[in-house]
Structures are given as C-alpha cells and as structure tokens.
N, C-alpha and C positions, 0 to 999 in steps of 0.2 A: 275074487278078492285077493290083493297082492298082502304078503306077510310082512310084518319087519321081521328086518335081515338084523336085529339087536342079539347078539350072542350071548353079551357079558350083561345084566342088569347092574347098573351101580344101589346104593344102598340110596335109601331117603330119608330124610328125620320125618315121623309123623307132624301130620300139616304144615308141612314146607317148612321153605327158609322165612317166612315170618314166625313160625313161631320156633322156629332153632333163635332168632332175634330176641324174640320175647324170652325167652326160657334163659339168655345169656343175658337180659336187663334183667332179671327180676332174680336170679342168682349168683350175679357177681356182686363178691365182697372187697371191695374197697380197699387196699394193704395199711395196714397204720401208719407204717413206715414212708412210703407215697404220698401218703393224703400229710403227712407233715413234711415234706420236701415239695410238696403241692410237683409231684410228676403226674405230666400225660402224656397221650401216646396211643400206639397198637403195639400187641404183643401179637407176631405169627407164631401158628405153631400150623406143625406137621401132625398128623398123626394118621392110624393105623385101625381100620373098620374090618373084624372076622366075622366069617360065614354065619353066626347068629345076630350079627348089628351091636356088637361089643366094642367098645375101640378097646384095644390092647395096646398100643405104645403109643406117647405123644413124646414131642420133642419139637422145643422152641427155637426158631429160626431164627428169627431176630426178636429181641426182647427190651424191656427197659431197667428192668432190674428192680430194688427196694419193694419185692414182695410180688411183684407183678407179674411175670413168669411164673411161680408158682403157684400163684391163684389161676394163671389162664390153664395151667395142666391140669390142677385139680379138678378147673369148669370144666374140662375137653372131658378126658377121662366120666364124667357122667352123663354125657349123651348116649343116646340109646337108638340103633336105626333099624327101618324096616327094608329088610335083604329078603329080593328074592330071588328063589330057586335059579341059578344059570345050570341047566343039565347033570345036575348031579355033581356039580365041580365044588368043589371045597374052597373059596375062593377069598382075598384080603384085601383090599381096597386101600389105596391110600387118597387120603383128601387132607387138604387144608384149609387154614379159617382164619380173622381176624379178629382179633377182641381189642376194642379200644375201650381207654380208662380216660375219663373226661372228670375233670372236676365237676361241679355244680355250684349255681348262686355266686355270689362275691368274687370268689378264687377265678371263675371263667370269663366274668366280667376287666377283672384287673388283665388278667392275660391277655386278653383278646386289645385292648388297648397299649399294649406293652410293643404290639409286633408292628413289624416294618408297613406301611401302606404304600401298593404297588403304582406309580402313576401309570398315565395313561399314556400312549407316545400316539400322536397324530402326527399326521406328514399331507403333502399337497404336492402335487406333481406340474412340474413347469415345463409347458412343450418350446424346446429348443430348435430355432432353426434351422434348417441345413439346405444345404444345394441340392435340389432333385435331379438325380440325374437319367437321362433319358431308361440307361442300358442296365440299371439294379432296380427300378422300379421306384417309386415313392420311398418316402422316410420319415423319422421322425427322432430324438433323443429326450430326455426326460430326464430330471436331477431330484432327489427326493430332499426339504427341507423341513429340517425339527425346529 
C-alpha cells in the first residue's frame, strides 16, 4: 500500500467549509453604519491558524469600510480549526477567506435594478471569395458583422 507523501497537514474547520459558511451566516452582524449607507461588498481578510487551530492575527486586505472590516476580524478571529500533528513541528498556517455583506429584502431589490444590463453581442460570419490558387492550397476570408 503506497503512503501519502503529505508532510505538512493544513488545519480544517470542523465540518468543512459548509459549515465555516453557515457559522459566518448565522454570526455576522450587520454594521449600523453600512446598513445606513446601504454598503455591499466582500471584505478579504488574511489571517493567521497556530499549532492549536487558534487564528492569532487577521488583517484585511481589501475592505469596504463603515464598520465592515471590523466586523469581518472580529468574525475571523473566532474560528476555531482542527490542526493535525505534522511530526512534531510547531507549525502556523496562513489562509484566507471572504465575507461578503449583502443587504436583504427591498434594499437588494432596488440595487439589483439600479445596475448596468450587459447586452448580448451576436456576430455572423460571411465567407468571402477569393482566387484558389493552385500552389497555397484552398482558401477562404470571413468579416465578422454586429
């Protein structure tokens, strides 16, 4: 029976990333500040998983601001992950996450009609004639119209 050749174990949230999902819907609080400026968005953050599944540092990458970044550190900072043993090594993981802040009801209704609608661009291809000439083989040209 062949081994894995995995050295490092990275850390996991207990029951996956659906419920790192669930545990980040059912515990983010909403900024007062956002929710009256009607901001959305994702806030990335960086952060920082020690040898016992503690994160110890977070630090937002790109953010939106009016309370939103510090609500995503606060969320970060209480994840909790299951680290296993890599050979005794004392070891710190960095991973990253996104948290996005969506309105609900009304507010994402208006939004969602507010933004630009992409058309569609169709094109049809016209074969153009040309001289065959013995000694380049076959041919053809083609014009693309919108």
């Amino acid at each position: 029976m062949k081994r894995k050749n995995n050295f490092i174990h990275q850390p996991t949230y207990p029951g996956g990333l659906k419920a790192l999902r669930q545990y980040v819907k059912e515990n983010l609080v909403y900024p007062k500040e956002a929710l009256e400026q009607k901001i959305q968005g994702s806030v990335h953050v960086k952060y920082i998983v020690n040898e016992t599944g503690t994160v110890i540092s977070a630090k937002v990458l790109h953010g939106l601001g009016h309370g939103c970044d510090e609500e995503a550190i606060r969320l970060v900072k209480q994840f909790k992950f299951n680290v296993k043993k890599t050979r005794g090594l004392k070891l710190k993981h960095n991973k990253s996450i996104k948290i996005h802040f969506r309105l609900a009801g009304n507010s994402q209704q208006k939004i969602k009609n507010t933004a630009k609608v992409i058309t569609k661009i169709s094109y049809t291809t016209v074969a153009k004639e040309k001289e065959i000439s013995k000694d380049k083989g076959g041919g053809y040209g083609y014009e693309i119209r919108y």
